[in-house]
C-alpha positions in Angstrom: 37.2 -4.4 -8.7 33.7 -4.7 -8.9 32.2 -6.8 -5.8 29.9 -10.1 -6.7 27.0 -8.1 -5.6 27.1 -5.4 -7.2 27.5 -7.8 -10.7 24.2 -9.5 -8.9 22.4 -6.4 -8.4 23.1 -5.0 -11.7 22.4 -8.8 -13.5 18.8 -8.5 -12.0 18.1 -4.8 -13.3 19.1 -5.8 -16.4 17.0 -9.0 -16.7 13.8 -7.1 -15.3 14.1 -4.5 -17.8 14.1 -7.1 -19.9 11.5 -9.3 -18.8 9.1 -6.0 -18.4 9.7 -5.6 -22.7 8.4 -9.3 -22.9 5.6 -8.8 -20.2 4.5 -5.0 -20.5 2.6 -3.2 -18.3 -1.6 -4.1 -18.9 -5.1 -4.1 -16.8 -5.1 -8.3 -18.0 -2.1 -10.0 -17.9 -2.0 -13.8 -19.4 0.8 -15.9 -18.8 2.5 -16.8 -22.0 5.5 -19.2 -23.0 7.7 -16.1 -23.8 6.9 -14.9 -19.9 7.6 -17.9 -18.2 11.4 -18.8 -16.8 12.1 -22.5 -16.0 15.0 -23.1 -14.1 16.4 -26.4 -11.5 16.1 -25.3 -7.8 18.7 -26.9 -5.3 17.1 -30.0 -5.2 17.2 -30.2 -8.9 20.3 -29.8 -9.2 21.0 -32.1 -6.7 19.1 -34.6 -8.6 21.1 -34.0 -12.0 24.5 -34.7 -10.1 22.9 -38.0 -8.8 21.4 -38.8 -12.4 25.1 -38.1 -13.3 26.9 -40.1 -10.9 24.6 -42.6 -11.9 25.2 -42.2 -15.2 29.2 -42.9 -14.8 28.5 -45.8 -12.6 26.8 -47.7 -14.9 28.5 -46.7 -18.3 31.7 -47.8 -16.1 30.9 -50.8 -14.5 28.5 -51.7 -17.6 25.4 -52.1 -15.1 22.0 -51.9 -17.7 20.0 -52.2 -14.2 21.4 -48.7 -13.4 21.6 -46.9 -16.4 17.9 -48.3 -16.9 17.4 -46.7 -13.6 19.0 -43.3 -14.7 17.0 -43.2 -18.2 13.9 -43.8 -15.9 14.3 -40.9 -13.5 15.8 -38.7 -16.8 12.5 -39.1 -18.3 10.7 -38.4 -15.4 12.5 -35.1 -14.6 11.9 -33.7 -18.6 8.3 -34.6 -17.7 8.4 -32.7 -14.7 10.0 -29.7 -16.7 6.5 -29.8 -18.7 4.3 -30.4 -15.8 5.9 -27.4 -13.7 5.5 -24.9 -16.8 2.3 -25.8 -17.8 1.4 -25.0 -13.9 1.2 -21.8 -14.8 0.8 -21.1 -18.5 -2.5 -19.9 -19.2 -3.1 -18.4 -16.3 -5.0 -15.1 -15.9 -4.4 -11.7 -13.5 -6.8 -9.1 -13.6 -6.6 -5.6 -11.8 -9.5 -4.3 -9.6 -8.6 -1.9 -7.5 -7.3 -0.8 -4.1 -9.1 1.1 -1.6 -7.5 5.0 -0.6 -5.0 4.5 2.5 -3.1 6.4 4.6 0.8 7.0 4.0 2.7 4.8 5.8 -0.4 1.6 6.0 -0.3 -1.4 3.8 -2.5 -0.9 0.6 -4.4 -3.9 -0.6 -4.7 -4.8 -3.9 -7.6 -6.7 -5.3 -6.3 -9.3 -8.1 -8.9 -11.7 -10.2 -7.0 -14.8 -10.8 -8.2 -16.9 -13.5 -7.2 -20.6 -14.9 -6.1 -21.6 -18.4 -9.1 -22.7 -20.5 -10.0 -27.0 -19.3 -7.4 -26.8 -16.8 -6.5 -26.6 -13.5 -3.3 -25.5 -11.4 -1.8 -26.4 -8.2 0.3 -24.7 -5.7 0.8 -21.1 -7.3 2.6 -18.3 -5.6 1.6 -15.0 -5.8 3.4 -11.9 -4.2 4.6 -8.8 -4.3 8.6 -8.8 -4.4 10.1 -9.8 -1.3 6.8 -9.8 0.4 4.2 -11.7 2.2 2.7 -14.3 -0.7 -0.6 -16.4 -1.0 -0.6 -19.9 -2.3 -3.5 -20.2 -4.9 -4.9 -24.1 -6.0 -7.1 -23.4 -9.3 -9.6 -26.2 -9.9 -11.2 -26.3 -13.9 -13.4 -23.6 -14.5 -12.8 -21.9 -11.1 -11.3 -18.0 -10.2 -9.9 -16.6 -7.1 -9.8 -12.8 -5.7 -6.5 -12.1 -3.9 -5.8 -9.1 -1.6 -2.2 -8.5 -2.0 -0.6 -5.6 0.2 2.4 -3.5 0.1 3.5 -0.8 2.0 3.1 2.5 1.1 5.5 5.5 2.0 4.1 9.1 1.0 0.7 10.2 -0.5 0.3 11.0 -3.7 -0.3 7.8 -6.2 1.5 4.7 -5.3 2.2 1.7 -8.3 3.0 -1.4 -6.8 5.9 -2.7 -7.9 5.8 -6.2 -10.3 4.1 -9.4 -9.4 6.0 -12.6 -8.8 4.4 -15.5 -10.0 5.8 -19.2 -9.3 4.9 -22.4 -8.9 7.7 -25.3 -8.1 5.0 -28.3 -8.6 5.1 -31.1 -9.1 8.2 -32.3 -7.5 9.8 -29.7 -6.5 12.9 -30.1 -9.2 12.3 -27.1 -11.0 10.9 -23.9 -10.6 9.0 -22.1 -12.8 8.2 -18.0 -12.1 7.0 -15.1 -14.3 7.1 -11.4 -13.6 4.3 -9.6 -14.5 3.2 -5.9 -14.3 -0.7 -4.6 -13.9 -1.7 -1.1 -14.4 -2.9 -0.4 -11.1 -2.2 2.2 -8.6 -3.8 3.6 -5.4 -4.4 6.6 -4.1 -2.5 7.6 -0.9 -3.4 9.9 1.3 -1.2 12.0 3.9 -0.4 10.5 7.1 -2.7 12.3 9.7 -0.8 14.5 12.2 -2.6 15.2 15.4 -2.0 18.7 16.6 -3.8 20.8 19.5 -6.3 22.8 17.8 -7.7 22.8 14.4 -6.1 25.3 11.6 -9.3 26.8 11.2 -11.0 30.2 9.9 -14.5 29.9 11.1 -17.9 31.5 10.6 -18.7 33.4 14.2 -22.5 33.8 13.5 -24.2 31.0 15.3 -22.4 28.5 17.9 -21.5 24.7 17.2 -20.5 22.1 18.6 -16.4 22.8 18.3 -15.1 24.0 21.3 -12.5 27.1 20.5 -10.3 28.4 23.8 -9.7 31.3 21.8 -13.3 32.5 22.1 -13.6 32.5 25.6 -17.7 32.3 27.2 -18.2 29.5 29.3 -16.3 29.0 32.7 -15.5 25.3 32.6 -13.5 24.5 35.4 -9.7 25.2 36.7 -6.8 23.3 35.9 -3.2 23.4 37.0 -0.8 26.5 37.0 1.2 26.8 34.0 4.4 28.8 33.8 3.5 31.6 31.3 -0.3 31.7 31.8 -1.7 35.4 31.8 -2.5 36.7 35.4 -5.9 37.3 34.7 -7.0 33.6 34.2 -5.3 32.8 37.6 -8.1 31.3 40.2 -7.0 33.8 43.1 -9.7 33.0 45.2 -8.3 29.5 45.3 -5.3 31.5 46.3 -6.1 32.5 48.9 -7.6 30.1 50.8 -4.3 28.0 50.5 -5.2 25.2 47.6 -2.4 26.6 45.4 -2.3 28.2 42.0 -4.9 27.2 39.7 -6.2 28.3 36.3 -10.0 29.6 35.2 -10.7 27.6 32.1 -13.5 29.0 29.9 -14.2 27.5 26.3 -16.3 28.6 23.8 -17.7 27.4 20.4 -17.0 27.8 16.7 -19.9 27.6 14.1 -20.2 23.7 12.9 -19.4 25.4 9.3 -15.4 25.3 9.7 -13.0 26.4 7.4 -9.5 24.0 7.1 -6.8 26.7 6.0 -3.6 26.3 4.9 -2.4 29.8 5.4 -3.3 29.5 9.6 -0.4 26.7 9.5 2.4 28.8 9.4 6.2 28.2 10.0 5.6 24.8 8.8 7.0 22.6 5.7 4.7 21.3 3.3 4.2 17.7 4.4 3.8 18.2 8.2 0.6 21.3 7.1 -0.7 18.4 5.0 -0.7 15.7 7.6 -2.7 18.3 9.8 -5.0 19.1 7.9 -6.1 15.8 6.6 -6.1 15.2 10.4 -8.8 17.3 10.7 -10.7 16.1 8.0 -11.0 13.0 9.4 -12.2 14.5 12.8 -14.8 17.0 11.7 -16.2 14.0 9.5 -17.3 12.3 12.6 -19.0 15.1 13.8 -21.7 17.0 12.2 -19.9 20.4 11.0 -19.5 21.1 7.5 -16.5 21.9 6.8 -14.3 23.1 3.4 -10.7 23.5 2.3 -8.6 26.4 1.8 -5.2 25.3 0.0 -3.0 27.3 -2.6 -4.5 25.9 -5.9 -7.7 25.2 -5.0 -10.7 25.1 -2.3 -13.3 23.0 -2.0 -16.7 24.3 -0.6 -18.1 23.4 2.5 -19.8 20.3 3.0 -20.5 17.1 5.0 -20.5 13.4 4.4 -17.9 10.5 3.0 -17.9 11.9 -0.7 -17.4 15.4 0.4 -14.2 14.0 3.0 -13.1 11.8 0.3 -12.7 15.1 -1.6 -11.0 16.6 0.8 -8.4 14.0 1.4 -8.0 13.8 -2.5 -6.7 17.0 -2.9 -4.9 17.0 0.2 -3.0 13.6 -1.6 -2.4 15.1 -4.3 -1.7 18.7 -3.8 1.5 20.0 -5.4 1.4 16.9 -7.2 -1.6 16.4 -9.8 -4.4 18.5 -9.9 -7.4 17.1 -8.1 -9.9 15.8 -10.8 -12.8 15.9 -8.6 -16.2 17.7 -8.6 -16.9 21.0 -5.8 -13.2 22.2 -6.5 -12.3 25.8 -7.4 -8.6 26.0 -8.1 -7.0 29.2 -8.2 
């Protein structure tokens, strides 16, 4: 036996299949009368069992003062009906854009809402489905820029999913509500990954600013005894004048032109070498190193600066995926 959710569920992928034929996809989207739904809400309903207890009252007691009084409230609920569609025919979306994020952060998409020509609207809901939603009041002749977010769950290009429109003004009887779709996506980069040392190849022939323990010059200072150290780093002086086991830390320096490799990250799956290295690319951008990518398909030379991270983190997004349509890349 098929449960009542289940018939719910599958009711309401059936109607949005259907409502995304009336309403395709588009960059400008206009509410239209074949896009709008009109249907009571609780209090409507309510108020059509009153309007019909009303109704039998008067019919059966032959009371003109109350079925004078139903006619009255009848005609003032088909005028709402108008009133609560025409809230929101005519109305204009518009897709901007959304800024890059990180997988896992709420993207932000930038909507241009604009009114039906010599009219206004009042009390419009906008959201993404079962999200957070704006209330939008249009005056004649105005236009409004929403920021709508969604969460996003893994890099690559994220769509949205539709737009709920709906409006229950001006009494709250009936509810009108469109589903629209806009061609918009964002780009979604992998979620960073912190990790000990950077998977680098770097140039040797001047020194930098990034501090390598792997090319050991400069003492630095002595930390704690760690099981597994070699015995040659062991402080024994310290030793032996009783303060304990200590290490001699020495660091050195990498050139500031560093090379982000995929193939240093070994033993790991795809998505976690990904989230490293885009962690890295965020930290060398602080700093003044140039630095380049080294993936399967494609590098990308060194350089410095937002456009040349932006790069970076593109075809880190995107890698495996869709190949990275962006200038400085040599795929292989």
């Amino acid at each position: 036996m098929i449960s009542p959710r289940t018939l719910t569920s599958s009711f309401r992928r059936f109607f949005g299949r259907w409502a995304a034929r009336r309403c395709p996809k588009a960059p400008t989207v206009r509410l239209q009368h074949k896009s709008i739904y009109v249907l009571p809400t609780r209090q409507g309903l309510l108020f059509i069992f009153v309007l019909a207890v009303m109704w039998l009252l008067g019919t059966n007691y032959q009371n003109n003062l109350v079925l004078a009084t139903t006619f009255l409230l009848l005609g003032v609920m088909c005028i709402s009906i108008l009133h609560t569609f025409k809230n929101l025919s005519g109305l204009r979306f518009t897709a901007i854009g959304c800024r890059p994020v990180f997988a896992g952060e709420y993207a932000s998409f930038e909507v241009l809402v604009e009114p039906a020509a010599k009219s206004s609207h009042e009390n419009v809901i906008v959201s993404f489905e079962d999200h957070v939603s704006l209330a939008v009041d249009l005056a004649q002749g105005s236009e409004q820029r929403l920021h709508l977010s969604t969460k996003t769950h893994r890099r690559g290009w994220f769509e949205p999913e539709r737009l709920l429109v709906k409006t229950i003004y001006p009494l709250g009887l009936f509810r009108a509500w469109s589903w629209i779709q806009l061609d918009m996506k964002a780009l979604v980069y992998p979620n960073p990954l912190p990790s000990a040392m950077p998977p680098v190849k770097a140039e040797t022939s001047h020194q930098g600013e990034l501090s390598s323990p792997e090319n050991n010059e400069d003492f630095q200072g002595f930390s704690r005894y760690q099981n597994g150290a070699p015995l040659t780093h062991i402080a024994w002086k310290k030793f032996a004048r009783g303060a304990g086991l200590y290490l001699k830390d020495y660091t050195g320096y990498q050139s500031q032109q560093v090379w982000l490799d995929w193939d240093s990250l070994t033993g790991l799956d795809v998505e976690t070498r990904l989230s490293q290295l885009c962690y890295w690319a965020v930290e060398l951008a602080k700093t003044r190193s140039e630095f380049g990518l080294r993936l399967p398909d494609c590098v990308i030379d060194l350089g410095s600066g937002s456009a040349h991270q932006e790069q970076v983190l593109r075809a880190l997004a995107l890698y495996g995926l869709k190949t990275p349509s962006v200038q400085g890349v040599r795929y292989a």
